[in-house]
C-alpha positions in Angstrom: 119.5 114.2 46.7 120.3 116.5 43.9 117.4 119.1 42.9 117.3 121.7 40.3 115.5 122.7 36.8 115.9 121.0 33.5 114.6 122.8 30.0 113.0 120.3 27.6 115.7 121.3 25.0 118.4 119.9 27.6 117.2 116.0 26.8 117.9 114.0 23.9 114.2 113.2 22.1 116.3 111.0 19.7 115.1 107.5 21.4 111.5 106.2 20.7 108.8 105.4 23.4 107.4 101.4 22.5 104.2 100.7 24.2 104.1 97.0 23.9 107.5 96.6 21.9 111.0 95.8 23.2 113.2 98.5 21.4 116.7 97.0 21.7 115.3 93.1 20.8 114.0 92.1 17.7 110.8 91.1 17.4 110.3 91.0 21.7 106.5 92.1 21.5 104.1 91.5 24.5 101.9 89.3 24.1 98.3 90.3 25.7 96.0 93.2 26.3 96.8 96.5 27.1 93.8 98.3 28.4 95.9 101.6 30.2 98.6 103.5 29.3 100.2 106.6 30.5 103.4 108.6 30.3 104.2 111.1 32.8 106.8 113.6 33.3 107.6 113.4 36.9 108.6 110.6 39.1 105.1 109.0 40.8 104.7 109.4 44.4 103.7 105.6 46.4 100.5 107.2 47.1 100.0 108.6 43.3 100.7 105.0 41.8 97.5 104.1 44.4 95.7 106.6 43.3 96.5 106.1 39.5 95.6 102.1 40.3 92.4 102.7 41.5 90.4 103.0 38.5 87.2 104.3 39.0 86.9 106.8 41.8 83.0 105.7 42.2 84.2 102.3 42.9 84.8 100.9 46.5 88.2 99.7 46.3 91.3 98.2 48.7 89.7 95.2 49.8 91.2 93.6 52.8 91.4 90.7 52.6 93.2 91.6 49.1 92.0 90.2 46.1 92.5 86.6 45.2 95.1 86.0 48.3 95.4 83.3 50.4 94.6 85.3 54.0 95.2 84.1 57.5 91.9 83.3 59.1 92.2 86.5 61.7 92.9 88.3 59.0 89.5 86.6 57.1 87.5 86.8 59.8 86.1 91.0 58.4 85.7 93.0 55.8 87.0 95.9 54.9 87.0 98.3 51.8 88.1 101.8 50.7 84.3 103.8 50.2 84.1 105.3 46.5 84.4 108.9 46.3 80.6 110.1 46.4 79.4 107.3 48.9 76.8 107.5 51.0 75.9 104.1 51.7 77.1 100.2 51.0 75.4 97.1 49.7 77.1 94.5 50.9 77.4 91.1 49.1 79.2 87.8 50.2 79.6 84.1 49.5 80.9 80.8 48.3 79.2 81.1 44.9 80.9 83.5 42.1 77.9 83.9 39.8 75.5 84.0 42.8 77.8 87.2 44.1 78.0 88.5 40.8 74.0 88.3 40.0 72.5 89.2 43.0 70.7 92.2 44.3 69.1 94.1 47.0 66.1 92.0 46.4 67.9 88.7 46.8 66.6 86.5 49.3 69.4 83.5 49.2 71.4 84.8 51.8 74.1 86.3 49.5 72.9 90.1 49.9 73.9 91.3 53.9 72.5 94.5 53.8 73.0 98.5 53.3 75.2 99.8 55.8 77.3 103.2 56.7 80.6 101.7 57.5 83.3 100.1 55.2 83.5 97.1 57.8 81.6 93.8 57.5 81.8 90.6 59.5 80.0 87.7 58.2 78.2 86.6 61.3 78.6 82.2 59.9 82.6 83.4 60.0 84.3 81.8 57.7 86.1 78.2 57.8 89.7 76.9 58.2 91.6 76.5 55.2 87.9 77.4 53.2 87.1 79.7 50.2 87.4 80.8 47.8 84.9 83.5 49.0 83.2 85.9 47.1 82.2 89.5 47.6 81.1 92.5 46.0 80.5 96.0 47.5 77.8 98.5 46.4 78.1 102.1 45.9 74.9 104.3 46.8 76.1 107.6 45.7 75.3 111.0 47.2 73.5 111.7 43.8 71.3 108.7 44.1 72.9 106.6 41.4 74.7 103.5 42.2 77.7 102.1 41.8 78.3 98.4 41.3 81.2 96.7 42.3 83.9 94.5 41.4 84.2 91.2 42.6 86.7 90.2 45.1 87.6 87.0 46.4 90.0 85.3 48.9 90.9 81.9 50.6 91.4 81.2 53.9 94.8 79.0 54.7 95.0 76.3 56.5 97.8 77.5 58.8 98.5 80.2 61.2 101.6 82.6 60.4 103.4 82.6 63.8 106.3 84.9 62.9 107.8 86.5 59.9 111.0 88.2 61.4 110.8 91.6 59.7 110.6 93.5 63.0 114.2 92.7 64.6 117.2 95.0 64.4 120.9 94.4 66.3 120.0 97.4 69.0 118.2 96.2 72.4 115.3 95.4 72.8 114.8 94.4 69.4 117.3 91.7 68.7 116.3 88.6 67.5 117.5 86.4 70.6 115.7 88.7 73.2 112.9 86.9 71.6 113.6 83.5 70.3 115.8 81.8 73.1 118.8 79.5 72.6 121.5 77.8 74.7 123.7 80.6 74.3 126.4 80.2 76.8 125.3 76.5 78.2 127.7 74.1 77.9 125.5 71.5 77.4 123.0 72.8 74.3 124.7 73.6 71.3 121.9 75.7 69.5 122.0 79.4 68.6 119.5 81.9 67.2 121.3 84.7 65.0 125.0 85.6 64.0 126.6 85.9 67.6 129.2 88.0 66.0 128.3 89.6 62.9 130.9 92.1 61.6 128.8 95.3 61.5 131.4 97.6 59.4 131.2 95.2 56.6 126.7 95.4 56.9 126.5 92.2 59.2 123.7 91.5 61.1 122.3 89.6 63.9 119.5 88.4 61.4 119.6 86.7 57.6 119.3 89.3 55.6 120.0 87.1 52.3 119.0 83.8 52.5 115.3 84.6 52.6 111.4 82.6 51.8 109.7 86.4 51.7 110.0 89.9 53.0 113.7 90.6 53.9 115.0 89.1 56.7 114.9 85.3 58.4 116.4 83.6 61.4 119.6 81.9 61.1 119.4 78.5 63.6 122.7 76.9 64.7 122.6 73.7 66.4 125.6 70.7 67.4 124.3 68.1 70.3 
């Protein structure tokens, strides 16, 4: 990790910035809307690109689960958010129906508005329904000052499966390799499966696990089987 100073002078200004605009393609222009932009002279931390995502401070944000994903149904099953920076209190809105969600208020007697609360935690007490959705819900800000804050609207699915394992946990020390977990016929004669490299070549960045052939994150489980 190198550190040091730089003066401006030390950088060549000769190359342009394009917003929106491929410099070393002809005519490569984005096509779309560009509602942000910002330059900055340092390097963003993970929690500053957060921050800088947020948008409005006011707003309740990081809604778990996320926006328009496709969440397991423990993970479905409550609510959570990020409070606004002045919050004191939340409104809470949820259901099936976008414009319902998206029109209704504290007067609202439909069943869509669930009430002011102090936490940033809300189960829906119906639950919500295998493989259902999408479900809609908005969040609220009553502000220290007395103003309020109205919220996006969020929404998720529920999948119609259970995630049992995703193998990003395992490493080649004990206890943590993958076949102290998922059990084979290592060494009997008479089953011919195997979970893992049994001998990976570690100076040359083997593994127990796949680390290349992969669906998602960044490992998987090589099977081997001959009966």
């Amino acid at each position: 990790r190198a550190s040091g100073t730089k003066d401006a002078s030390d950088f060549d200004w000769q190359q342009r910035v394009n917003i929106g605009f491929s410099h070393d393609a002809a005519n490569n222009y984005f096509e779309g809307v560009l509602d942000d932009v910002r330059i900055y002279d340092k390097a963003l931390t993970q929690e500053e690109v957060i921050e800088t995502m947020r948008g409005d401070p006011l707003l309740a944000g990081v809604p778990n689960p996320a926006n328009g994903s496709t969440a397991y149904i423990r993970e479905a099953t409550s609510l959570n958010w990020s409070a606004g920076d002045n919050a004191a209190q939340h409104e809470v809105y949820f259901g099936t129906d976008r414009d319902a969600v998206d029109n209704a208020d504290t007067t609202d007697t439909t069943g869509v508005y669930r009430g002011r609360q102090i936490g940033t935690s809300y189960t829906p007490p119906e639950g919500v329904e295998w493989g259902g959705g999408p479900y809609y819900w908005r969040i609220d800000e009553n502000n220290t000052d007395a103003t309020v804050s109205r919220g996006r609207i969020w929404n998720f699915t529920v999948a119609d499966f259970i995630g049992i394992e995703d193998f990003e946990d395992y490493n080649d020390f004990e206890p943590d390799t993958i076949f102290d977990t998922w059990m084979d016929g290592w060494n009997v004669d008479t089953n011919g499966s195997e979970v893992g490299y049994a001998e990976p070549n570690f100076l040359a960045g083997g593994h127990f696990v796949e680390t290349t052939i992969v669906h998602g994150g960044e490992q998987s489980m090589p099977y081997f089987y001959d009966n």
